[in-house]
C-alpha positions in Angstrom: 0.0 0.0 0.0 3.0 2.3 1.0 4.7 1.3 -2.0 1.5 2.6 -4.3 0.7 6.1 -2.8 4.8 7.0 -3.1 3.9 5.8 -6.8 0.9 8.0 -6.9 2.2 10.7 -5.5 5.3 10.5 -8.1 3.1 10.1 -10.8 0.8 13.4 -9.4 4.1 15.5 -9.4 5.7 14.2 -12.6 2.2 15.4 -14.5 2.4 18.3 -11.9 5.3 19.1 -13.6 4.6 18.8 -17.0 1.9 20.9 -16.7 4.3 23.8 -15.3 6.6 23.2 -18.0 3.9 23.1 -20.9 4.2 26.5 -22.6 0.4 27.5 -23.4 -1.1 27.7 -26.5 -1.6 31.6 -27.2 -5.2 32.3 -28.7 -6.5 35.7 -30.0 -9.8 36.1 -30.9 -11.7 39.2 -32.7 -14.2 39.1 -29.9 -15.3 38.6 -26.5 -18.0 35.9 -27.3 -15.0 33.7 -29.1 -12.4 34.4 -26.7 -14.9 32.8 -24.1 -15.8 29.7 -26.0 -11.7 29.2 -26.6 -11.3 29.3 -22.5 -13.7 27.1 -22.2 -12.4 24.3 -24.1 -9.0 25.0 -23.6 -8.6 25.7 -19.9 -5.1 25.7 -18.6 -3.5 25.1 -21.5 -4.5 28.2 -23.1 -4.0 31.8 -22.9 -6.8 33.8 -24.5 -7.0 37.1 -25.6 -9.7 39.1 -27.4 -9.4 42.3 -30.2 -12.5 43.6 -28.8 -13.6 42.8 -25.6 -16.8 42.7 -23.6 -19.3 45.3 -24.1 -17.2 46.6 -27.4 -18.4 46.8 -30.9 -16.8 44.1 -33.2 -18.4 46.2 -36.9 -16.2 49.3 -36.0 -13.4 48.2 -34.6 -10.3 49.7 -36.0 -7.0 48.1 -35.2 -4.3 49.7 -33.6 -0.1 49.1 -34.2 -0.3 47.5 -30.7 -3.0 44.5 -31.8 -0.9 43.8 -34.7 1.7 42.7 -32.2 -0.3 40.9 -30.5 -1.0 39.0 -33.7 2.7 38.2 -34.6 2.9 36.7 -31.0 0.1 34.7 -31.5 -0.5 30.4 -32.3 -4.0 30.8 -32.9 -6.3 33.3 -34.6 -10.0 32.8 -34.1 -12.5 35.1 -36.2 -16.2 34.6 -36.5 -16.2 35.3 -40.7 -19.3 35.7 -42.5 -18.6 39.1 -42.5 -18.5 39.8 -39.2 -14.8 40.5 -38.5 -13.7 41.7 -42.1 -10.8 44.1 -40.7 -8.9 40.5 -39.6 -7.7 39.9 -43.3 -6.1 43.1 -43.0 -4.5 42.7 -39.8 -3.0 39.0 -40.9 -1.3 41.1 -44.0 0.1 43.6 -41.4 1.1 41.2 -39.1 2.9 39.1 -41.6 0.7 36.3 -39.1 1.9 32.5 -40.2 0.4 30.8 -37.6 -2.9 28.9 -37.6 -6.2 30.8 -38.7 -9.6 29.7 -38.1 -12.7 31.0 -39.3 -15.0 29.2 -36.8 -18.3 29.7 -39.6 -17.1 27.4 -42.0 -19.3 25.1 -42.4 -22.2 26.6 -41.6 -25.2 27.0 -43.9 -25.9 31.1 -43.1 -29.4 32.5 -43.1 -29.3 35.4 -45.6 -31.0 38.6 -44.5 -34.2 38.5 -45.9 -34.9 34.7 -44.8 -34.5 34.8 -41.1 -38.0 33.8 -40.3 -39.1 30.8 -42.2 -42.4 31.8 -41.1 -43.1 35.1 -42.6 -45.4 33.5 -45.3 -48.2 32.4 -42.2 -47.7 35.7 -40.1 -48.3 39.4 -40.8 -45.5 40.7 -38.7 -43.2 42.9 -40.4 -39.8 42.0 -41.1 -37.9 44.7 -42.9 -33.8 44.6 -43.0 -31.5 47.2 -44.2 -29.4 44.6 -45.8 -31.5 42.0 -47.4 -29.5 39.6 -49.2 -26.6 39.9 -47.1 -25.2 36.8 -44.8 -26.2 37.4 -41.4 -22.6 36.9 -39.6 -24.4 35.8 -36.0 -24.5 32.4 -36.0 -23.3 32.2 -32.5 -26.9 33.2 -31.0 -28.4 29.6 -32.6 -26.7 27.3 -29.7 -26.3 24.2 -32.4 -23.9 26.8 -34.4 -21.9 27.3 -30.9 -21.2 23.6 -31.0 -19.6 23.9 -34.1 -17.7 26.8 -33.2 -16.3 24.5 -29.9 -15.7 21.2 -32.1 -14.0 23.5 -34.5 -11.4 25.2 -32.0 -10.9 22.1 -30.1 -9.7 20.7 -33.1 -7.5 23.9 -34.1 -6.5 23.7 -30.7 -5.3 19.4 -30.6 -3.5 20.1 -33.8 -1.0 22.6 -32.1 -0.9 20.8 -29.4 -1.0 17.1 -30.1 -0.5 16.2 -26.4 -3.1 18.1 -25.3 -5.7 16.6 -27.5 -7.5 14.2 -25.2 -7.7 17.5 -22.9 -9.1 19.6 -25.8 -11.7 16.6 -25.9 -12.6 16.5 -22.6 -13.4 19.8 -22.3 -14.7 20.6 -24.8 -17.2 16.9 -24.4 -18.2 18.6 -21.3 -18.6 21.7 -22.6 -21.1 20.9 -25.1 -23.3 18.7 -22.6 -23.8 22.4 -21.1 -24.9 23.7 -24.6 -26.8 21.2 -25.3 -29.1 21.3 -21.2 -29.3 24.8 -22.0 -30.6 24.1 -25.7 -33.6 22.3 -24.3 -34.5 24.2 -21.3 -34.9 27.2 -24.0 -36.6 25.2 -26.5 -39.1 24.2 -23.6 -39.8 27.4 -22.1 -39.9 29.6 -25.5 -42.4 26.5 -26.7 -45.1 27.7 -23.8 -45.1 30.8 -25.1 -48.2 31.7 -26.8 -48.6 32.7 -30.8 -49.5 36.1 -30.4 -46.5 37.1 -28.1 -44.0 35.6 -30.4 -42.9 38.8 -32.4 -40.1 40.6 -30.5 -39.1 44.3 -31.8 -34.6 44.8 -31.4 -32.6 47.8 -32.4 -30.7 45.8 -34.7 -30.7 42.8 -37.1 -29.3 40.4 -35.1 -30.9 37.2 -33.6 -32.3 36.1 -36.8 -30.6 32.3 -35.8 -32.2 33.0 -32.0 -35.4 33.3 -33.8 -34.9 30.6 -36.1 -34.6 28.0 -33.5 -36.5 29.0 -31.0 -39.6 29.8 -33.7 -39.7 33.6 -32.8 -40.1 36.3 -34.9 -37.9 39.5 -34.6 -38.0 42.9 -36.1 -35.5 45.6 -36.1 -35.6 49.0 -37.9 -31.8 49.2 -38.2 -29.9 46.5 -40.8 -27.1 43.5 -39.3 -24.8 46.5 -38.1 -25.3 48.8 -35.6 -24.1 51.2 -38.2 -26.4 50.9 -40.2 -29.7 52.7 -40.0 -33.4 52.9 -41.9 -34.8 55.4 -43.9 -37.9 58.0 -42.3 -40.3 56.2 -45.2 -39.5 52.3 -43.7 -39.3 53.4 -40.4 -43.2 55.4 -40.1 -44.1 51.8 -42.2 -42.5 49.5 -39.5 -44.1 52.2 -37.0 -47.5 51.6 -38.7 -47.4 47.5 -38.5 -46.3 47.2 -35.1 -49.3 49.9 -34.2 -51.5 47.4 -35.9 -50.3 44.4 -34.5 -50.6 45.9 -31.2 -46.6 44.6 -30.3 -46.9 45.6 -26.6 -43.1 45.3 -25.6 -40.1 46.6 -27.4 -36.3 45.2 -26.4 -32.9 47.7 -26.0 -29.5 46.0 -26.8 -26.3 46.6 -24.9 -24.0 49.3 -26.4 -26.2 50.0 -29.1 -28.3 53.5 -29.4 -31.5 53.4 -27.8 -32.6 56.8 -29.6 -34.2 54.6 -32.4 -35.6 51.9 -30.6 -37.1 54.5 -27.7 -39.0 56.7 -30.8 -40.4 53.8 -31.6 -41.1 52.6 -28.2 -43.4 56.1 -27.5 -44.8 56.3 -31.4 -46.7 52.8 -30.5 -47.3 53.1 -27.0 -45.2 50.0 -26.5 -43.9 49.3 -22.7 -39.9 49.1 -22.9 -38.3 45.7 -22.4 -34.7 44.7 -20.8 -31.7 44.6 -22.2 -31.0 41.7 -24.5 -26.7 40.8 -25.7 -26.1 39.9 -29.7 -22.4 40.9 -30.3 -20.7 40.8 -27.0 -20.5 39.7 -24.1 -21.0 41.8 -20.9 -18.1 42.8 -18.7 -19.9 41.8 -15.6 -23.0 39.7 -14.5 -25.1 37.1 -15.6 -24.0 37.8 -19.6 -20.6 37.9 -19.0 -20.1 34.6 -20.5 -21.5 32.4 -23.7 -23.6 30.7 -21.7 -24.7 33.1 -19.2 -25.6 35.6 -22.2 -27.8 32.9 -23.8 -30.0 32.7 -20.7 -29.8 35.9 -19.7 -31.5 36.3 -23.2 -34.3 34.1 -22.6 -35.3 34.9 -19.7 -35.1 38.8 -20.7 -37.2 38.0 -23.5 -39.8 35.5 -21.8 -40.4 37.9 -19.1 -41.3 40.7 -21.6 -43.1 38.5 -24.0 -45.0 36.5 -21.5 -46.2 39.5 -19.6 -49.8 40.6 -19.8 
């Protein structure tokens, strides 16, 4: 028995040991909601930093000489593509960057701006975009796209470090158990939700996979960025429809400005709703991680929706 535990406790330092000596694989990713989902499955072995962080706005970010340091010093680059993070192409060239890349999207089908809701056909909710025909870039919000995005770096991640691979696994296994709980506690509670409280009215174009699979139906007077803004003819329209429809609750969206949102708020006598995360997480509280932003979502949007 003696002779086992001194074995043991050999064994504990040796790994103990390695671990020290394991230099960690250094991640940058354009933004927070990445740089999160990279901790997550790579724990220990990683160090992760983000180009914008939480509560920062990925469309205008403009790099500075100091990121693209960062860059050269960097194993991993994460970036969310589908147009989402355009300004990394141009970072990579400045950077002269020859280390791994990974554009976590690829391999996703994206939903195009103008057919977000598959149920517009049945419905007479507006659903106006800015943009339509553009890719929408924010495939994180649907939670089966966020698996992809973990598979994906997990695998980046095993094949620059080979001898962390089963770790990358395990992690990332767990990981996705999480996803997948949270997945059908949303799908359950969004499901009791009643038809006529199913139309949700956002600052921006941005939860069009949120309301794809969780059978929502979201509207937004601004296009996919936060830049972008509508025209006084399509916004007294969309002002018109939601009077009509009688949309008693409108949502506000972290870092984005509510002067748009709260004119249409007092034009159709709609009661204003909490604060709901698309692009970033939050540097504190309930949405300052993936997961935590996801259900802070939810239940911000249930308790609005379900209200009387």
């Amino acid at each position: 028995m003696m002779r086992r535990l001194l074995m043991m406790s050999l064994l504990c330092l040796l790994t103990g040991n390695a671990l020290a000596d394991q230099t960690p694989v250094r991640v940058l990713a354009t933004f927070s909601i990445l740089a999160d989902l990279a901790h997550e499955v790579g724990g220990d072995r990683v160090v992760v930093t983000s180009l914008v962080g939480p509560d920062q706005d990925a469309h205008g970010f403009d790099p500075r000489a100091s990121d693209i340091r960062r860059m050269s010093q960097t194993d991993l680059v994460l970036a969310n593509g589908l147009g989402f993070d355009p300004w990394i192409a141009r970072m990579v060239a400045a950077a002269r960057y020859k280390g791994r890349m990974l554009t976590v999207s690829d391999g996703i089908t994206p939903l195009m701006a103008d057919a977000h809701d598959v149920h517009d056909e049945q419905r007479s909710a507006p659903h106006a975009h800015a943009t339509d025909g553009a890719a929408d870039p924010h495939a994180w919000l649907d939670i089966g796209h966020a698996r992809h995005y973990v598979r994906a770096i997990a695998a980046a991640l095993a094949d620059i470090d080979p001898a962390g691979a089963a770790h990358y696994a395990r992690r990332s296994f767990t990981y996705i158990a999480q996803l997948d709980a949270l997945d059908a506690d949303l799908r359950a509670r969004f499901a009791a939700l009643p038809a006529h409280r199913r139309t949700v009215v956002t600052p921006h174009d941005a939860f069009g996979y949120f309301a794809h699979a969780y059978d929502l139906h979201f509207v937004a007077p601004a296009g996919l960025s936060n830049e972008a803004s509508p025209s006084a003819a399509s916004l007294a329209m969309l002002i018109d429809q939601l009077r009509q429809l009688k949309v008693p609750v409108v949502f506000f969206e972290s870092f984005a400005d509510e002067r748009l949102i709260e004119r249409i708020r007092q034009a159709t006598g709609a009661r204003r709703g909490g604060l709901l995360y698309a692009d970033a997480l939050a540097k504190a509280g309930p949405a300052s991680t993936y997961l935590g932003l996801m259900r802070h979502n939810a239940d911000t949007l249930i308790d609005g929706l379900g209200a009387p």
